[in-house]
TORDREN-150260 format. One record per residue (C-alpha): x, y, z; residue in three letters. Coordinates in steps of 0.05 Angstrom, whole numbers. Example, Ala and Ser with C-alpha at 12.3 -4.5 7.8 and 13.67 -1.06 7.14 Angstrom:
BEGIN
r px:246 | py:-90 | pz:156 | rest:Ala
r px:273 | py:-21 | pz:143 | rest:Ser
This chain:
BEGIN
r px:-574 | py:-54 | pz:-700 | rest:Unk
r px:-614 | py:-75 | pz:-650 | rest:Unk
r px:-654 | py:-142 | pz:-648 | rest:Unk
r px:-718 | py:-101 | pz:-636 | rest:Unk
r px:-718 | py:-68 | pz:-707 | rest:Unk
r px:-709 | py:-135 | pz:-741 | rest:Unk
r px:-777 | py:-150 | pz:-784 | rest:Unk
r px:-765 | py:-225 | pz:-774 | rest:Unk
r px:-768 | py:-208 | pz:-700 | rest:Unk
r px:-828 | py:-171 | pz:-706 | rest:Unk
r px:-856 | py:-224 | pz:-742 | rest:Unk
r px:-841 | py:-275 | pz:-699 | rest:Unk
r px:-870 | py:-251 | pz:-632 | rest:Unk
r px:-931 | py:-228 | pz:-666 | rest:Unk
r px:-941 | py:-304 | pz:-687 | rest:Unk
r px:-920 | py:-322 | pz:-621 | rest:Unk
r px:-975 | py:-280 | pz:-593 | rest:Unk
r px:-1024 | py:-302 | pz:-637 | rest:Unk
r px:-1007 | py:-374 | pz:-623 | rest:Unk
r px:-1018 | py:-366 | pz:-546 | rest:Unk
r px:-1081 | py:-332 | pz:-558 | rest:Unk
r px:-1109 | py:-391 | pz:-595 | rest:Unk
r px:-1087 | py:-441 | pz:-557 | rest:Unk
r px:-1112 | py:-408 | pz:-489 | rest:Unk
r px:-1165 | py:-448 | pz:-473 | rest:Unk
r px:-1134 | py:-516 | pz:-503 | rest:Unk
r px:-1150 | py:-577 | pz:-454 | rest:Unk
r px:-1089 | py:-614 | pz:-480 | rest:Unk
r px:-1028 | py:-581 | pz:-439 | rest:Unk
r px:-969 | py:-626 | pz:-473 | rest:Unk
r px:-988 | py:-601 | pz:-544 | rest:Unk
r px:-1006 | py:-531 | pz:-507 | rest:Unk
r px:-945 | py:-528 | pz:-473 | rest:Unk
r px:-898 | py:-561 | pz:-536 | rest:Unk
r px:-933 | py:-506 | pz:-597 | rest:Unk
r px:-925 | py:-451 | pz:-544 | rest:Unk
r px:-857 | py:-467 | pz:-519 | rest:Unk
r px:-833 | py:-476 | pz:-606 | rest:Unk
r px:-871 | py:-409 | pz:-622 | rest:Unk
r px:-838 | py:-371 | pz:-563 | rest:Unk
r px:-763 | py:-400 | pz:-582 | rest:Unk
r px:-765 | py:-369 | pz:-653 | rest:Unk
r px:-766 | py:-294 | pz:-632 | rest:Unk
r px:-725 | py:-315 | pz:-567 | rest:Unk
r px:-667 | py:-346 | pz:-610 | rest:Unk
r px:-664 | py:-288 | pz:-660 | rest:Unk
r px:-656 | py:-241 | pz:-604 | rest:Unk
r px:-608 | py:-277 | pz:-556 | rest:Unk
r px:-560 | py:-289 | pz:-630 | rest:Unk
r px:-561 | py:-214 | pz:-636 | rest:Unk
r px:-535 | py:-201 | pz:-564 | rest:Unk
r px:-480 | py:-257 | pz:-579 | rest:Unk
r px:-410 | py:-228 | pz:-587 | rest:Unk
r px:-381 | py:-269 | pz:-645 | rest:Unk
r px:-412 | py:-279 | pz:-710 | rest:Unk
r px:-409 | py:-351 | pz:-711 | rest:Unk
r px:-450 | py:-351 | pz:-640 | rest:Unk
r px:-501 | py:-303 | pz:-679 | rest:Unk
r px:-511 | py:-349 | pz:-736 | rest:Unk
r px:-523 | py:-417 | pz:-687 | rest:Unk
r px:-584 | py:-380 | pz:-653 | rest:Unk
r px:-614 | py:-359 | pz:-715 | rest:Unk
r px:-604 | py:-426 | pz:-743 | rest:Unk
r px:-639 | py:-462 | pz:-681 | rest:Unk
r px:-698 | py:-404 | pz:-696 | rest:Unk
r px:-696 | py:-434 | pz:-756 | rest:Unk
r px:-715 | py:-500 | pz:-738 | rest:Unk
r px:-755 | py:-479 | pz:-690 | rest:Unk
r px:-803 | py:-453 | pz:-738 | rest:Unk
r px:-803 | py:-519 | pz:-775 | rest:Unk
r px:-824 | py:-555 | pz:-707 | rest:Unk
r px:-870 | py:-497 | pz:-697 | rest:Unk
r px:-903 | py:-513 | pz:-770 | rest:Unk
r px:-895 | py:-583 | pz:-750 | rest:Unk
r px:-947 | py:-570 | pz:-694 | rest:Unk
r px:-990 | py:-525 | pz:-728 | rest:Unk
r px:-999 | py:-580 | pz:-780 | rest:Unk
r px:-1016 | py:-635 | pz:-730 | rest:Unk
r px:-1067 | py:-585 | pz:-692 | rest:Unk
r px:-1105 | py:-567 | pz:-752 | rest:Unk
r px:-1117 | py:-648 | pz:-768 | rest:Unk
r px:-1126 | py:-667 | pz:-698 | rest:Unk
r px:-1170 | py:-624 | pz:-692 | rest:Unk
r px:-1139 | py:-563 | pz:-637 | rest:Unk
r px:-1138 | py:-513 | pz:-677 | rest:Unk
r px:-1174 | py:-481 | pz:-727 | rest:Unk
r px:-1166 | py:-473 | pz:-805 | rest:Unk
r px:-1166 | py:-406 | pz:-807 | rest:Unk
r px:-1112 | py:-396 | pz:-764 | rest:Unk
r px:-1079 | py:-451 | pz:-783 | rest:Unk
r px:-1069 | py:-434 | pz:-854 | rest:Unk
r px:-1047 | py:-365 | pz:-831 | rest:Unk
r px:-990 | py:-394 | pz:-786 | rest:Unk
r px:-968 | py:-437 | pz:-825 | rest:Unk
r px:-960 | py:-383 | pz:-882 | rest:Unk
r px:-928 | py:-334 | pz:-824 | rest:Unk
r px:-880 | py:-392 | pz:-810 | rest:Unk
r px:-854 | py:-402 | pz:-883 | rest:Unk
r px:-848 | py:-326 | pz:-885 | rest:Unk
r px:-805 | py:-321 | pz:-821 | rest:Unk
r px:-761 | py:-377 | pz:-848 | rest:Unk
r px:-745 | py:-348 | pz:-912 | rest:Unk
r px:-728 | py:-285 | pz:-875 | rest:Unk
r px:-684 | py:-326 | pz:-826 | rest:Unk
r px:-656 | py:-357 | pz:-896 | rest:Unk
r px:-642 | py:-287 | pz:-916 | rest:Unk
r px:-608 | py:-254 | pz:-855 | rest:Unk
r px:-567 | py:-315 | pz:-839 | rest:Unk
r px:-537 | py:-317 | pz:-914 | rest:Unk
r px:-522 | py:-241 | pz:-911 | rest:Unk
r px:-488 | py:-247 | pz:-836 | rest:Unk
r px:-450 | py:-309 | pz:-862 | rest:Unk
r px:-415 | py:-263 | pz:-913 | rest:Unk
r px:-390 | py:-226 | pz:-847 | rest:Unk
r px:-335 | py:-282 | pz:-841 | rest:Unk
């Protein structure tokens, strides 16, 4: 399988997207550059554990993908109150971001059973 016809992958860069777009014109480039950089890791880990050769390497990059999408939520939370970004999206992401983690929860139980 490749990493490409994961739905968690999917998932993730379409948030990532999203995230960039919304934060495009943001005036604040350490909290730009942080909830872009956390957004783009989730996808990135996923696929970089599916090109690893050993299981175990597999399950540490979709572990830190993981907790990148807490960090990501994180920043989406402290954006919304700030205010950066805007409830509407906000509320979406964050919802995208609980549903990308229980998939992560998901795939790394079943490739756990690999050992």
């Amino acid at each position: 399988m490749k990493f490409e016809d994961l739905e968690v992958w999917k998932t993730s860069v379409e948030l990532s997207i999203l995230v960039y777009k919304q934060t495009k014109t943001l005036t604040d480039y350490g909290f730009k550059d942080q909830i872009t950089r956390s957004a783009l890791s989730i996808p990135s880990n996923i696929a970089e554990g599916f090109d690893r050769e050993s299981n175990k390497e597999t399950l540490y990059f979709l572990s830190v993908a993981k907790a990148s999408c807490a960090e990501l939520r994180t920043q989406i939370i402290i954006g919304e109150k700030v205010p950066f970004l805007n409830n509407e999206f906000s509320e979406y992401a964050k919802n995208e971001t609980l549903k990308i983690t229980t998939m992560l929860k998901a795939l790394i139980r079943s490739r756990r059973s690999f050992n």
